[in-house]
C-alpha positions as a Markdown table, in Angstrom:
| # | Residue | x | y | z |
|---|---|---|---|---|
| 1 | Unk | 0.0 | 0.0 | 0.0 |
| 2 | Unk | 1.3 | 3.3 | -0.7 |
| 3 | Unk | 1.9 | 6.2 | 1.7 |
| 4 | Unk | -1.0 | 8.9 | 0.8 |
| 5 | Unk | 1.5 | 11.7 | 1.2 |
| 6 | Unk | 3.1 | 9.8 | -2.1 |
| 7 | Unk | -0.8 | 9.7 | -4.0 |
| 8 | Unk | -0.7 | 13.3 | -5.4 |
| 9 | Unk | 3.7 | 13.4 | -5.9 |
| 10 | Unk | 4.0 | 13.2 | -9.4 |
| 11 | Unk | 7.4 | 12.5 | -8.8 |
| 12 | Unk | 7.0 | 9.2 | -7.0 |
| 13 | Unk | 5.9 | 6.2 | -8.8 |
| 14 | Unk | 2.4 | 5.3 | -8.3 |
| 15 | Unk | 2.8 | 1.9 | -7.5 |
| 16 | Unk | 5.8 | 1.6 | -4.8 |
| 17 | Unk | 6.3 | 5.2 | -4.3 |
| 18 | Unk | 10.0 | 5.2 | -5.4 |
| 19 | Unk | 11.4 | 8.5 | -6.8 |
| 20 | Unk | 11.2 | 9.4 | -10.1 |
| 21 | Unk | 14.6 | 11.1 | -11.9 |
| 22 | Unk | 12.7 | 12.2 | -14.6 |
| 23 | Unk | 9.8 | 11.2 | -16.8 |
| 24 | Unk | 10.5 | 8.1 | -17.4 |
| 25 | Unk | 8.7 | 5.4 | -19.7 |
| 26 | Unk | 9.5 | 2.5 | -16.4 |
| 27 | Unk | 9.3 | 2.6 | -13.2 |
| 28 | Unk | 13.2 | 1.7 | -12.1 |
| 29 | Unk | 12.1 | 0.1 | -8.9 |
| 30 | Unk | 8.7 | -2.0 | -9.8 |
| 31 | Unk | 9.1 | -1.7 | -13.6 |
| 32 | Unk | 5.3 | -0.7 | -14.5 |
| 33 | Unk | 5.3 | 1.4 | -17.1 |
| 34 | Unk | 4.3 | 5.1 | -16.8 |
| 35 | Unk | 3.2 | 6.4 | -19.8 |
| 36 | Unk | 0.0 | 5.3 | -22.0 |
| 37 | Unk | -4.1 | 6.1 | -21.1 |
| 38 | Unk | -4.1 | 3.2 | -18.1 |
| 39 | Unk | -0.7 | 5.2 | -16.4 |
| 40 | Unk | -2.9 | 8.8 | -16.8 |
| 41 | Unk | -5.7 | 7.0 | -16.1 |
| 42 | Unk | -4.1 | 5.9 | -12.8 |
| 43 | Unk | -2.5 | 9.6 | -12.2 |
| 44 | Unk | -5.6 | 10.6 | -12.3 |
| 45 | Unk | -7.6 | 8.4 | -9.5 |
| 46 | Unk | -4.1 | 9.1 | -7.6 |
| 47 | Unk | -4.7 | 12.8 | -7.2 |
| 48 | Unk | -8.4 | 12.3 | -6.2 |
| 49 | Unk | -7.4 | 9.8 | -3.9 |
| 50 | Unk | -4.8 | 12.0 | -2.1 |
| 51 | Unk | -7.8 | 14.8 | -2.2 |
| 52 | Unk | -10.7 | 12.6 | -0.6 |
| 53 | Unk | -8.1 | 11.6 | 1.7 |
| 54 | Unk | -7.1 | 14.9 | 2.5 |
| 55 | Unk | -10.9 | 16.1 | 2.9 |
| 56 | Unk | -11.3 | 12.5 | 5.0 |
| 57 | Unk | -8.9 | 13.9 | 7.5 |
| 58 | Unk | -10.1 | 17.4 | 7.7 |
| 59 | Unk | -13.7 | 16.1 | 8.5 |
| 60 | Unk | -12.1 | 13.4 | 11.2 |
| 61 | Unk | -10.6 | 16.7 | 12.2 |
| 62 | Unk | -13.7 | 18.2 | 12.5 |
| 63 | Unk | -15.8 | 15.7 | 14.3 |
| 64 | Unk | -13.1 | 15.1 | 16.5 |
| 65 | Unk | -12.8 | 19.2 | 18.1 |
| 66 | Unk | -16.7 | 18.9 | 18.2 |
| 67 | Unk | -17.2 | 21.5 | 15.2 |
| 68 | Unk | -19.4 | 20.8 | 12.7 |
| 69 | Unk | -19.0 | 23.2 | 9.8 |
| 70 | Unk | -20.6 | 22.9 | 6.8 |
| 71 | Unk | -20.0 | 20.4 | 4.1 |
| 72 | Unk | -17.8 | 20.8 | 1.7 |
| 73 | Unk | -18.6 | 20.8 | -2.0 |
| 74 | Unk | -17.0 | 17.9 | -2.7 |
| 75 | Unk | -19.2 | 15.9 | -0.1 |
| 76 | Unk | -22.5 | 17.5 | -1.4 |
| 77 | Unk | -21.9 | 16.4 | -4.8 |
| 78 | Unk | -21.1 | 13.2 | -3.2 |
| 79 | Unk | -24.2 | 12.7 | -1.4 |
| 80 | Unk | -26.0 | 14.0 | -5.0 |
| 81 | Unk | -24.2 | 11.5 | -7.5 |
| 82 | Unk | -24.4 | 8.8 | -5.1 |
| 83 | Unk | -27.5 | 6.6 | -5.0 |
| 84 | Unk | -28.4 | 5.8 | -1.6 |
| 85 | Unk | -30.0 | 2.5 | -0.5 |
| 86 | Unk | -32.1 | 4.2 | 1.6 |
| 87 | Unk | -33.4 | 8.0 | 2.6 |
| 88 | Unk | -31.3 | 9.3 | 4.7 |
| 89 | Unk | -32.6 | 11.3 | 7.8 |
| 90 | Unk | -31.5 | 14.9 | 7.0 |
| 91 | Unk | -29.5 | 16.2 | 4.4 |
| 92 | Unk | -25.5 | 15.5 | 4.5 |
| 93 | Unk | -26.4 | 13.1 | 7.4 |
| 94 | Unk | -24.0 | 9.8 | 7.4 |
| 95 | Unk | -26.2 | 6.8 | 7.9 |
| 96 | Unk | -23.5 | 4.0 | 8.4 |
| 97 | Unk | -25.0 | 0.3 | 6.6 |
| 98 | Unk | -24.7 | -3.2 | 8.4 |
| 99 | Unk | -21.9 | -4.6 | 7.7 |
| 100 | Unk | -21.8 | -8.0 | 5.4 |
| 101 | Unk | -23.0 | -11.3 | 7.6 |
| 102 | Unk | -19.8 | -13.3 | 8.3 |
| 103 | Unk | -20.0 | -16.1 | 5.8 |
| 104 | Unk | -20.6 | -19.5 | 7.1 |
| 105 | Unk | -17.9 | -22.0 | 6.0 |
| 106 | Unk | -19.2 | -24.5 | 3.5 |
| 107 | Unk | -18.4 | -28.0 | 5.0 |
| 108 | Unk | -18.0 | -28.1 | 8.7 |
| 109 | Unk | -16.8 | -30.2 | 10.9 |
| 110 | Unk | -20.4 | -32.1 | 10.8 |
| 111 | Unk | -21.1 | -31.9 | 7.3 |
| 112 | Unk | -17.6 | -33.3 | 7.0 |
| 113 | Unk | -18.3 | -36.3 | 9.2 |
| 114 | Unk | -21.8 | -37.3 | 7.6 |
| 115 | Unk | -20.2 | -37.1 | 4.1 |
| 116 | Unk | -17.3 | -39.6 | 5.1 |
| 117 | Unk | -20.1 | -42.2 | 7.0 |
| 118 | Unk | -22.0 | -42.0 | 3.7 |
| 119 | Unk | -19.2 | -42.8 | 1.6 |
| 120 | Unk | -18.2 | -45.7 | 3.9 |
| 121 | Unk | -21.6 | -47.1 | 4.1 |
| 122 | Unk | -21.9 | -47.1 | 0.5 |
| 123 | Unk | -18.7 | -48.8 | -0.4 |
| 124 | Unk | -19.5 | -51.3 | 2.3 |
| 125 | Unk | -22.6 | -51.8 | 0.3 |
| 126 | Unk | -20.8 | -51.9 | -3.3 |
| 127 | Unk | -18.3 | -54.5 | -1.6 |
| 128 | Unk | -21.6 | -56.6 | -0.4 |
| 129 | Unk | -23.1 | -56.8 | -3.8 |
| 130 | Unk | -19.6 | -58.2 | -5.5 |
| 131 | Unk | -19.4 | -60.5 | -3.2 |
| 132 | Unk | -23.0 | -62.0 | -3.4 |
| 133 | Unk | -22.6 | -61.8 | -7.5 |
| 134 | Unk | -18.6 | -63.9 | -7.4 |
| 135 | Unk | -20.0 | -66.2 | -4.6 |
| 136 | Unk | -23.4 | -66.7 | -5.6 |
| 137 | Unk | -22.6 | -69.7 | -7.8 |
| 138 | Unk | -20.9 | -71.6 | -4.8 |
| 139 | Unk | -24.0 | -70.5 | -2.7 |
| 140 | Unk | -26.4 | -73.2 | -2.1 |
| 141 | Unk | -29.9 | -73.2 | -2.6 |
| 142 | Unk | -30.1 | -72.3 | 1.4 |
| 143 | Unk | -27.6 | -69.4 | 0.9 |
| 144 | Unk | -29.2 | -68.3 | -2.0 |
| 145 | Unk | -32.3 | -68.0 | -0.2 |
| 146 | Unk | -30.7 | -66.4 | 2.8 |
| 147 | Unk | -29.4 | -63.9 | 0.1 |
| 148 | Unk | -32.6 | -62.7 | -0.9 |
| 149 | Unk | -34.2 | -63.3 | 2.1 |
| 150 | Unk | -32.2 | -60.4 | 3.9 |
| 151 | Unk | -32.4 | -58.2 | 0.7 |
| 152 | Unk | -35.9 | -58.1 | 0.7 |
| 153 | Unk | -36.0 | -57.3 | 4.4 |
| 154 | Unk | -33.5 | -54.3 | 3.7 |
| 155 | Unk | -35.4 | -53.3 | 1.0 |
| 156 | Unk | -38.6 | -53.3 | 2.9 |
């Protein structure tokens, strides 16, 4: 992250903040290149970060002596461009929104436990069947009927 003294120095490097001899088509330290509509583009949201930063400040400033001026120009167009989720309760008032739920992880520990029991109850099931269908031709007629006998009570 770079310092926000650095954000509006056009003679720091945007991206690390290393000195800039001259104008230069590389950065010498991080080697992103400077010039080119993406390197102005990112000049650009530089400077207006350094000056919302610098306007953040002054209102922390503000709130923090107990003063409460009037807006500044910048925050009023704010408040008109941006679309609020809801009205807020008087003009230039800061309603703060609820902050995202926590995400809940998508396989705990029980989830986890009831997937592996499934899986070995099924494979203990697969490992029945081949064993009924290689031994069913040494199976008696009592075995075989023991066979089906317990299937159809499983089944049932």
């Amino acid at each position: 992250m770079i310092d926000e003294q650095f954000l509006a120095d056009p003679s720091r490097c945007p991206s690390c903040a290393a000195q800039l001899r001259a104008p230069a088509e590389r950065c010498p330290a991080c080697r992103i290149p400077l010039q080119g509509p993406t390197a102005a583009r990112l000049w650009q949201v530089s400077q207006e970060a350094s000056a919302l930063l610098a306007e953040r400040s002054r209102l922390l400033a503000a709130l923090r002596t107990g003063a409460s001026g009037p807006a500044s120009p910048a925050y009023e167009e704010t408040v008109a461009v941006t679309p609020a989720a809801s009205a807020p309760a008087a003009p230039g008032t800061w309603t703060p929104t609820a902050p995202p739920a926590a995400r809940r992880p998508e396989w705990t520990p029980r989830r986890v436990q009831n997937l592996l029991l499934a899986l070995g109850v099924g494979l203990l099931g697969v490992a029945a069947v081949i064993f009924v269908a290689v031994s069913w031709g040494r199976l008696g007629v009592g075995g075989r009927a023991a066979v089906l006998t317990a299937v159809t009570v499983l089944s049932a």
